[in-house]
C-alpha positions in Angstrom: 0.0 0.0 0.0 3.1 2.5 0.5 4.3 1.6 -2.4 0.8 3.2 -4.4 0.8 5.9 -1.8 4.8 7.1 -3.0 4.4 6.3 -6.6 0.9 8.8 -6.4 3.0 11.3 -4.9 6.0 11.3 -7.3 3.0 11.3 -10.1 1.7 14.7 -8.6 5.6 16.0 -8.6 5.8 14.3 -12.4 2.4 16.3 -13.4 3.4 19.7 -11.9 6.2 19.6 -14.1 4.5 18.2 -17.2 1.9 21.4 -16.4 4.7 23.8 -16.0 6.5 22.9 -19.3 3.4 23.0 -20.8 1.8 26.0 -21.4 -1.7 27.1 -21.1 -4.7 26.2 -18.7 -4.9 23.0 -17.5 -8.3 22.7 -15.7 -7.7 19.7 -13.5 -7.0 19.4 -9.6 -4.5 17.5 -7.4 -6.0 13.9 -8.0 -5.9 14.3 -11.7 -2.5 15.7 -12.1 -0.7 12.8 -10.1 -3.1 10.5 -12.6 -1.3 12.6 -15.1 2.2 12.2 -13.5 1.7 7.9 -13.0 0.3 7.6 -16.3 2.6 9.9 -18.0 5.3 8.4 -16.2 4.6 4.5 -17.6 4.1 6.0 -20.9 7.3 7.6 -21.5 9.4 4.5 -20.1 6.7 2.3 -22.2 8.3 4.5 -25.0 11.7 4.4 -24.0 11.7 0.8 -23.4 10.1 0.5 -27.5 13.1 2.0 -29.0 15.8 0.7 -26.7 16.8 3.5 -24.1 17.2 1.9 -20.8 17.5 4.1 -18.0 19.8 1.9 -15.2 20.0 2.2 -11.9 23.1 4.6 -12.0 22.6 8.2 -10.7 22.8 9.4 -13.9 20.0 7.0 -15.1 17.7 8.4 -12.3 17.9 11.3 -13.9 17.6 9.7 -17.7 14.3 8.1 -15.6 12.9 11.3 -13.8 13.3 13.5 -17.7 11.5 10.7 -19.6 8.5 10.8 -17.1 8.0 14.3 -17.5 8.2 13.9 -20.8 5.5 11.2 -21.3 3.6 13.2 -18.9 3.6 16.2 -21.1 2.8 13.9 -24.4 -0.2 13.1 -22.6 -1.0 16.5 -21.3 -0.6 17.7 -24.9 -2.7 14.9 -26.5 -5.4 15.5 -23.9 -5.3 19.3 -24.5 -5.1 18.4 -28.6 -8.5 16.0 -28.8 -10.4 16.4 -26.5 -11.3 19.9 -26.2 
């Protein structure tokens, strides 16, 4: 159950960011941007994974990790904001 509890929270730091890089209004509250962040986050290492980029579990891949969930975050954000409005 922690597990689910920390992931959701590292999703609502991941969909901040996504909203920050993003610009424009983003109508949605707490519990949808960490939605945002956790599904935004499997999507861009769901990507990663497709073409062969492997993050690691050196500090430097952390980072290759923490840049690749933002940035499937924010290809869902702009998807979202693209279709279905």
């Amino acid at each position: 159950m922690l597990h689910w509890i920390w992931k959701f929270i590292l999703g609502i730091v991941v969909g901040l960011l996504a909203r920050m890089v993003l610009p424009g209004a983003q109508h949605m509250g707490l519990l949808m941007t960490g939605l945002l962040g956790v599904i935004g986050s499997y999507a861009g290492h769901g990507l990663a994974h497709a073409v062969g980029l492997e993050s690691g579990e050196k500090p430097s891949g952390r980072v290759f990790s923490a840049i690749i969930s933002i940035a499937g975050a924010v290809l869902i954000l702009f998807v979202g904001q693209k279709f279905i409005h």
